[in-house]
C-alpha positions in Angstrom: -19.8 21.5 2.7 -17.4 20.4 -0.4 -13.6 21.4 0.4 -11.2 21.8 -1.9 -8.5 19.8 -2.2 -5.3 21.4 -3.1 -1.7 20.9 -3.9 1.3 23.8 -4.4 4.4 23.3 -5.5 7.1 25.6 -4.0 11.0 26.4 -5.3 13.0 28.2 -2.1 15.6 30.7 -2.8 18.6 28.9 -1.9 20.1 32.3 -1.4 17.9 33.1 1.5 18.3 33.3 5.4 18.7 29.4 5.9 17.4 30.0 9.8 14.3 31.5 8.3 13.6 29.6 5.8 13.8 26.5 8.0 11.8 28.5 10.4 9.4 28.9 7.5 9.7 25.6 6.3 8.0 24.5 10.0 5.3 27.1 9.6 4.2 25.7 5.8 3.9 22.2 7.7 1.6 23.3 11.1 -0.4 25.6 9.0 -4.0 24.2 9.8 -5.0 23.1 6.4 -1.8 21.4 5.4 -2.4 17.6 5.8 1.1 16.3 4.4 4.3 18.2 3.1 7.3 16.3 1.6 10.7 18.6 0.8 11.5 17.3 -3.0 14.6 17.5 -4.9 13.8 18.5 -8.2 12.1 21.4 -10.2 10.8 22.1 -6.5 11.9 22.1 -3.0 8.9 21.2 -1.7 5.1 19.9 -2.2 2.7 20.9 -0.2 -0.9 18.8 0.3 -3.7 20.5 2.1 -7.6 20.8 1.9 -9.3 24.2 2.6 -13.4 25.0 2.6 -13.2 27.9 -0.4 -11.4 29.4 -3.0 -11.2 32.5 -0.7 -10.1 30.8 2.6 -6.9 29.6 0.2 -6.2 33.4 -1.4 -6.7 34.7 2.2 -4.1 31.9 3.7 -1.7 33.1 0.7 -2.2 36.7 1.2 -1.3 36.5 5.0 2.3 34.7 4.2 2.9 37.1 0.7 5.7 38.5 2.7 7.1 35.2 3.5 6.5 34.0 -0.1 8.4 37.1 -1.1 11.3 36.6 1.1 11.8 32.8 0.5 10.3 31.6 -2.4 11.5 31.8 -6.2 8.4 29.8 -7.6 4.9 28.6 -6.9 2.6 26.6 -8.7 -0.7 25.7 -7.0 -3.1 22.9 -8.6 -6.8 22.3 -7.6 -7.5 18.4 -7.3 -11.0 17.7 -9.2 -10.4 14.0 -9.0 -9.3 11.8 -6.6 -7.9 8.3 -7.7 -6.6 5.6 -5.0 -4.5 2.7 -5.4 -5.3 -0.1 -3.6 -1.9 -2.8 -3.1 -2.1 -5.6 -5.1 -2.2 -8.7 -3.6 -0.1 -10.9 -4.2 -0.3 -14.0 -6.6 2.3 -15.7 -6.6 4.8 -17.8 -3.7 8.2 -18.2 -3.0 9.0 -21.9 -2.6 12.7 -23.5 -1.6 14.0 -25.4 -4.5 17.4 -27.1 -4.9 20.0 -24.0 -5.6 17.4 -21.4 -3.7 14.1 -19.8 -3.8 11.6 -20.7 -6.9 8.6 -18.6 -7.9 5.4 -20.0 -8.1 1.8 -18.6 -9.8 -0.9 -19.8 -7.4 -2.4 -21.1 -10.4 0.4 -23.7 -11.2 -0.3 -25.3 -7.1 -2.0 -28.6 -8.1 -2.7 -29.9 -4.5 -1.7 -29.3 -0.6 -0.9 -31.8 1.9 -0.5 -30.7 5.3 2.4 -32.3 7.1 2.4 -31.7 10.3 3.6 -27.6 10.8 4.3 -27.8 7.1 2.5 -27.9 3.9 3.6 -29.8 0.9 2.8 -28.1 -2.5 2.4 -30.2 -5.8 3.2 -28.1 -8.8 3.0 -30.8 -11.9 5.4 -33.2 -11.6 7.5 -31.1 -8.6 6.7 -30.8 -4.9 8.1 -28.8 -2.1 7.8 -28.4 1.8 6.9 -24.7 3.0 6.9 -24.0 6.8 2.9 -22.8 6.6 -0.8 -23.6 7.1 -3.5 -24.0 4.9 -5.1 -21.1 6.5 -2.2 -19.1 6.4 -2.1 -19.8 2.4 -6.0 -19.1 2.0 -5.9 -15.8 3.6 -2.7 -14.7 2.2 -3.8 -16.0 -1.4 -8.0 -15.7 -1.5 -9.9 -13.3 -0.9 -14.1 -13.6 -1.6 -15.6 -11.1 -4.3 -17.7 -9.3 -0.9 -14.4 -8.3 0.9 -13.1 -5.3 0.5 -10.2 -4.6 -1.8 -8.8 -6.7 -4.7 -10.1 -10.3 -5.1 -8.2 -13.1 -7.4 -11.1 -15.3 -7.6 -14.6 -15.9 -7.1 -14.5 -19.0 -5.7 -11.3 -20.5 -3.8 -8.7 -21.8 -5.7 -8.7 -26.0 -5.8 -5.9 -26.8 -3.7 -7.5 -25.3 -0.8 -10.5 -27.7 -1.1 -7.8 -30.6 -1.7 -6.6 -29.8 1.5 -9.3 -29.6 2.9 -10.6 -33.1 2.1 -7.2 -34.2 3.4 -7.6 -32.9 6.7 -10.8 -33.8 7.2 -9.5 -37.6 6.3 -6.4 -37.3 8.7 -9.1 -36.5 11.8 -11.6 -39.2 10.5 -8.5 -41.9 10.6 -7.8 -41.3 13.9 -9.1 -43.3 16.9 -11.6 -41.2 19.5 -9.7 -39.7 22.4 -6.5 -38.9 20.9 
């Protein structure tokens, strides 16, 4: 069964009972349907996010607290949510590099090619290069993400330097003699 989801908008009477309306307060935020509640300054004192099964459960929940609402509340606005829209975090696309004077931002599309130096990884950006204290795998999961996986993705197919690196990796372990 469908629920609704709903969202009121409450203004206290500041001239109330302030041990009741904190004691009220606490009952608005265990009531059963209520998934979230966030006290607001503003036009209102406090939002109220909750999902109910029916337009009747909600009138019935209001008409049990009308004396509460009465007592403690100056205005009430109640919305019905018909759509739902999530935000998903960006991920990030660009890096923070040292640089002579402090940090540098960089675009991930500007990184020409990455050479692993032992625990760190040297980043070519045109004619400029820097040392971060990284991995390559650390920078290909924190900068690529493949079209199938969930959430944003920055490019189909993973961005050049990673490959560079690769190649140079796989050259450092062909270079060195069996048994070390």
């Amino acid at each position: 069964m469908a629920e609704l989801n709903v969202v009121v908008c409450v203004a206290f009477d500041h001239r109330a009972n302030a041990e009741g309306l904190e004691r009220f307060k606490n009952c608005i935020c265990h009531c059963g349907f209520v998934e979230m509640a966030m006290e607001v300054s503003g036009t209102f004192d406090m939002i109220v996010q909750g999902k109910i099964e029916t337009l009747s459960a909600y009138t019935d929940q209001m008409d049990r607290i009308r004396p509460q609402l009465a007592e403690f509340v100056t205005r009430i606005e109640t919305n019905f949510v018909s759509k739902k829209i999530e935000r998903h975090s960006v991920q990030e696309k660009c890096i923070w590099v040292p640089c002579v004077g402090g940090r540098k931002r960089i675009e991930i599309g500007m990184i020409d090619k990455v050479v692993a130096e032992g625990d760190y990884m040297r980043l070519f950006i045109h004619d400029w290069h820097c040392l971060i204290h990284s991995t390559i795998h650390a920078l290909k999961d924190r900068f690529y993400r493949p079209a199938a996986a969930p959430g944003p993705s920055l490019d189909c197919a993973p961005p050049r330097w990673i490959a560079t690196a690769r190649r140079q990796k796989s050259r450092f372990r062909s270079a060195r003699p069996h048994g070390s």
